[in-house]
Structures are given as structure tokens and as C-alpha cells.
N, C-alpha and C positions, 0 to 999 in steps of 0.2 A: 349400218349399211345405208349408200344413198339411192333414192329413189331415181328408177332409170332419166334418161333425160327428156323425154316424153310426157313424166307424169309430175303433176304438181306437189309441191312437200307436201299433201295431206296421200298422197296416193291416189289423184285421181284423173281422169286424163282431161286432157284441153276441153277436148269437145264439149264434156262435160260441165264445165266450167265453164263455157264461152255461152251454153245452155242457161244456166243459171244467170249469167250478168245479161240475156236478152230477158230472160225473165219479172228481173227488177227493173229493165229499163221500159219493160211495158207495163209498169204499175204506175209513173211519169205522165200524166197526161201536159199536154199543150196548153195555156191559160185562154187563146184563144178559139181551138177546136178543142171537141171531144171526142180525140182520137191520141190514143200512146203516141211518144215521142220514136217510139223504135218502128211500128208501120209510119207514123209520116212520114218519116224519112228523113227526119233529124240527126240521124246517126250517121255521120259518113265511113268511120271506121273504130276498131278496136282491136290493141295491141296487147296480147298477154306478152308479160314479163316472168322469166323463171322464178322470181321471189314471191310472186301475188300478186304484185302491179297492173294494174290494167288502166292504159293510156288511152282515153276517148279525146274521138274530133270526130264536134259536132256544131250543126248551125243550127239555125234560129228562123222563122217563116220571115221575118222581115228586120234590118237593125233596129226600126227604131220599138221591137220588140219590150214592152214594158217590165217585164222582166232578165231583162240582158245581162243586169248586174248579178242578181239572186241565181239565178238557174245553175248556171256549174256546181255551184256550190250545194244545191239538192241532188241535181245528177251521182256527185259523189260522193255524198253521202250515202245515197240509195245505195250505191255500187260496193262500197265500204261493208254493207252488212252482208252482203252474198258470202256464203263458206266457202274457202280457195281464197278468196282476195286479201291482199292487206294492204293495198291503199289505191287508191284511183287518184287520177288528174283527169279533167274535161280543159280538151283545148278550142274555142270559139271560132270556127273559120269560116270567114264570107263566100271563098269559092271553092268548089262553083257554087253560084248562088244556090237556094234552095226555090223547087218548083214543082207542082202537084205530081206531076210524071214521077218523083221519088217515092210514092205512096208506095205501101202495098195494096192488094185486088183489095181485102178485108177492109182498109181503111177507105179508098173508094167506096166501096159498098157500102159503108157505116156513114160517108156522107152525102150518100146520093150522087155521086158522079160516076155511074156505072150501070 
């Protein structure tokens, strides 16, 4: 029998799962700040797929970011071990650009601009 269409092939709902991949994405910090990539506001979006897929687009504080090359590829791996998923892509996108206003209050907080 198939699992309704709501719930992921392990039997569990989205939310639950979209819970877990912000989880691993705040274990991610920034090489520049010490603040997760998911409060900074690195994360512009994330797409569950009915198979496990989960399709990130994300930037970076700045291009000429020193890790520009490297990062997707820890992104998704991180994302890869979350239970529910079975494979991630990170997509690199410049705009809108990235600007402190994406923070979250917590990560404000964490760098004194609050």
C-alpha cells in the first residue's frame, strides 16, 4: 500500500522533515561569522521532492567568498544524512543579493547588532 501523498516514503510528514533539514542546516556554520548558515540567512529556499530530494538555493555573504567552490558540496552532504532525504542539490544564487536584514533576531543577537 502507498503512503497518502502528503507523507514522505518513510511515513512521515513534510513538516517533519523540512524540521530536520533546518536542523542539519544549522549545524553549517559560516567560515566568516560564527553564526549557522540557516539564521544568516544563507538559505533563500527549500524544495521537498516526493522521492527525498530536497533542492536548496542559497547564497553566500559575499562572491568572492573563499569558499564558494567547497560549500554546496558540504551543504549536501550535511543534508544527504538527514532521515527522509535521499539526495540534495544546493543551487548558488547572487540575487537578491545577501544583507544583514536576512538574519534571524538569534543571530543578531549572537553578533551584537541588536
Amino acid at each position: 500500500m502507498n503512503a497518502p501523498a502528503h507523507l514522505t516514503e518513510e511515513g512521515r510528514d513534510p513538516t517533519a522533515l523540512r524540521e530536520r533539514v533546518v536542523a542539519a542546516l544549522r549545524t553549517i556554520y559560516d567560515p566568516e561569522l560564527p553564526v549557522n548558515i540557516y539564521d544568516l540567512g544563507l538559505i533563500y529556499a527549500l524544495d521537498f521532492g516526493p522521492d527525498g530530494r530536497v533542492d536548496i538555493r542559497m547564497t553566500l555573504t559575499a562572491p568572492g567568498c573563499p569558499v564558494a567552490q567547497s560549500f554546496p558540496a558540504q551543504v549536501e552532504k550535511s543534508v544527504r544524512t538527514v532521515a527522509g532525504v535521499s539526495d540534495a542539490h544546493v543551487e548558488i544564487v547572487w540575487e537578491p543579493p545577501w544583507e544583514p536584514g536576512r538574519m534571524t533576531e538569534a543571530a543578531r543577537l549572537q553578533l551584537g547588532l541588536v
